[in-house]
C-alpha positions, 0 to 999 in steps of 0.5 A: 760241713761233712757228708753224711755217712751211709751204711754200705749195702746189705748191713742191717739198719736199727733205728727208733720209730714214730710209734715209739718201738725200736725196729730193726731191718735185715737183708736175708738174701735175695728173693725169686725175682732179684730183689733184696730179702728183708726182714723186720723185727720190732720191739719196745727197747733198742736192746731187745730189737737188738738181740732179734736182729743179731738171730736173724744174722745168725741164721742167716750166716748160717745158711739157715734162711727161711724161705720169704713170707708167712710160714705155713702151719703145721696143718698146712705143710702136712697137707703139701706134704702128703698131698705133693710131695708124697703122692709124687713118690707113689707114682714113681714107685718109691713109696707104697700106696699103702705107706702114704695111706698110713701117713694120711690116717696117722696125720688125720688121727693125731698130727693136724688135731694136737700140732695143726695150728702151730705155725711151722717156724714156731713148733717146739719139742714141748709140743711133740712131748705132749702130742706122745704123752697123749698117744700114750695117755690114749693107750697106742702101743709104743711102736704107734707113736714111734711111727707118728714121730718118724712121720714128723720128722720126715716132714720137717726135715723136707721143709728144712731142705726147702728153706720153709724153717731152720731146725727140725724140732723132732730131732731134739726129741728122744725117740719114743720106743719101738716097743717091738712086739716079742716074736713067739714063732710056731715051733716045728711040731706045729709046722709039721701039723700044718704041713699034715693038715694042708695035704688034700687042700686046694692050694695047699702048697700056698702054705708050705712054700710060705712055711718054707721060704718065709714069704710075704702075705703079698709075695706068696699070693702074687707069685706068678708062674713066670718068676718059678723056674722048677728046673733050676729049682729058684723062684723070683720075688719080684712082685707082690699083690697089694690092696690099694685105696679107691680114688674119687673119680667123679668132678665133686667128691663132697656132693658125691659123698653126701648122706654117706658119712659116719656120724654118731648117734644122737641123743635118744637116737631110734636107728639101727634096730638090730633084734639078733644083738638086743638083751632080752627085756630090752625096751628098745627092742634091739636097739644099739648105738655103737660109739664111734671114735673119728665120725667124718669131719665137714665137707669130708670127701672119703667114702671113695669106694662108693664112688661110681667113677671111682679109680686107682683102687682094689687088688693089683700087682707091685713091685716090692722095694729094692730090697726085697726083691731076691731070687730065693733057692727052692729045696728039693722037696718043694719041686713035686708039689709045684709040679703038681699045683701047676697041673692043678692050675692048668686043668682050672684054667680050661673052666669057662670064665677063667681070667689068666693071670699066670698066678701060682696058687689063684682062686678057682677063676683065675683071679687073685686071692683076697688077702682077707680070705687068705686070712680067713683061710690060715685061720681055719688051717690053724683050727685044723691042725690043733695049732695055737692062733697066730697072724699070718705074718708069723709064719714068716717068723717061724721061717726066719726063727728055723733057719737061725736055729739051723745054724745059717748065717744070720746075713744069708737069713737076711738075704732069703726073708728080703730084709732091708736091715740087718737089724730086723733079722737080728730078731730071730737071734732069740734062739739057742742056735747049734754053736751057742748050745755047743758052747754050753756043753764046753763050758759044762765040761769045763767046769763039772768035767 
């Protein structure tokens, strides 16, 4: 009689059930502890049970293997994400508070309500169309949702890598548009009416050398005496301000943020009775309900800022990104006004109360500038000038936009502005630099002598 066969050790085994089903059985790998990684597929015909067991062998053959057990969803990972994964890169610099802030709203906001239930291994593209469609729906600019789809895509990909699933969907998807925003840079006669108006103001020079050198926001307001060398006429952009979120610090953050959440008003609500917003005739004698978009969910734990143990938040210095760390030439023209800021400076600095900082352009105490009154600030200088309103940050364009138009080289603008990419200095491009305009009075003479 002949021994029965055995099938040799790791080959998947298919075979009928008492419960009728076909099922299937395949060794994947090993686990963490050494033993062997199967898994199960079941279904009512042996040719269906055969084709899932074949894909599991694919993948498998492929490298491709997911990690054992359930596969966490969409909400959970977001979750690890942000919260591990993230955070870890904050601490060691290689991302910005700021950035993670952003990751957290964006996830908050649009990627745990229209994608959190899915589970990780069984999210499509069809779900990441309809997440933008609904961004678009809702009225966000293209470059929102371009950012939303980047921070998918991050996230997918780090749990490819970590064997949580085997393909990231959002690569199958088409980028949204980055919708970049035209640049409308400030034309020199407006910078020169800026420059006319800062004369006589108390750190005047914050705006010319932004003017000039096309500085952050951050850069200008952190850059500290240490880092400006007048006698060989460079500066070193080595740090920045940046405002970063409060942190609880107290044991309980939702006990700690009770009667602090946001909540929409209720039917026939009587709060917030206003009299200097009511219409006059008003019934309600000056009552408004402001309708608010993203009232905080249960046991929300935000409001840290109201924390009285809170930590890790306000005004601080930190260091830019690899990039845009650069050593910039100072023009000429630029030494006298920092001599005379820093005797300025100097001469605050003996005040009672004074809090050094080293800073080049500080508030009168010593301390660093608010961004926001930096804003403000800008705004009122713009009103003074008789200038058209722009954001701060498109002085840093109208610095980016002269210098192209100059005729310096776009790689050396890409060096002086701390761009990453040769691709975001190639806005400023829009101009007719001094070659291009000699081109077109060749071309001219060309064809009308």
């Amino acid at each position: 009689m002949a021994s029965r066969s055995r099938k040799p050790n790791g080959r998947s085994s298919i075979y009928l059930g008492k419960n009728g089903n076909w099922h299937g059985w395949v060794v994947m790998g090993v686990k963490d502890n050494g033993a062997p990684d199967r898994r199960h597929r079941e279904a009512a015909t042996e040719t269906e049970v055969t084709r899932k067991v074949r894909e599991l062998e694919k993948l498998r053959d492929a490298g491709k293997t997911s990690k054992p057990g359930r596969r966490p969803t969409v909400e959970q990972w977001m979750t690890t994400y942000l919260d591990t994964i993230c955070a870890r890169l904050v601490s060691t610099g290689k991302m910005a508070p700021r950035t993670l802030d952003d990751y957290r709203s964006k996830s908050r906001n649009w990627i745990i309500p229209h994608l959190g239930k899915h589970r990780l291994d069984r999210l499509l593209p069809e779900h990441l169309d309809k997440l933008y469609s609904a961004m678009a729906s809702a009225g966000k600019a293209e470059s929102h949702i371009l950012k939303v789809h980047r921070i998918v895509s991050r996230a997918l990909e780090i749990a490819m890598r970590r064997d949580q699933i085997g393909r990231n969907v959002a690569k199958l998807v088409d980028s949204p548009g980055s919708g970049d925003v035209e640049i409308e840079p400030l034309s020199r006669t407006d910078v020169h009416k800026i420059l006319k108006a800062v004369e006589g103001r108390r750190n005047g020079v914050r705006w010319i050398i932004g003017l000039t050198l096309g500085l952050r926001q951050g850069e200008a307001l952190g850059l500290r005496w240490k880092y400006v060398d007048l006698d060989e006429q460079e500066v070193k952009i080595w740090w920045q301000i940046q405002r970063t979120k409060w942190e609880h610090g107290c044991g309980d953050p939702v006990a700690c943020t009770k009667d602090k959440h946001i909540h929409p008003c209720p039917k026939n609500c009587e709060k917030h009775h206003h009299r200097d917003k009511c219409l006059p005739g008003c019934a309600k004698r000056g009552h408004v309900c402001r309708e608010i978009k993203n009232p905080c969910p249960k046991n929300c734990v935000r409001h840290a800022s109201t924390c009285p143990e809170r930590k890790g938040g306000g005004l601080g210095f930190r260091r830019p990104k690899s990039k845009s760390k650069r050593s910039i030439p100072l023009p000429a023209e630029l030494i006298p006004l920092l001599k005379a800021q820093r005797e300025v400076v100097e001469q605050e600095a003996g005040d009672e109360g004074w809090q050094d900082h080293d800073l080049v352009f500080p508030r009168p105490d010593g301390r660093p500038i608010d961004p926001r009154h930096d804003w403000e600030e800008w705004k009122q200088l713009l009103q003074d000038a008789g200038v058209r309103d722009v954001r701060v940050h498109d002085g840093r364009h109208t610095a980016g936009t002269l210098l192209v138009d100059m005729g310096v080289h776009v790689r050396t603008v890409m060096e002086v502005l701390g761009h990453s990419d040769i691709r975001v200095t190639q806005r400023y491009t829009h101009v007719a630099t001094p070659m291009a305009r000699d081109a077109a009075k060749q071309m001219g003479r060309a064809l009308w002598g």
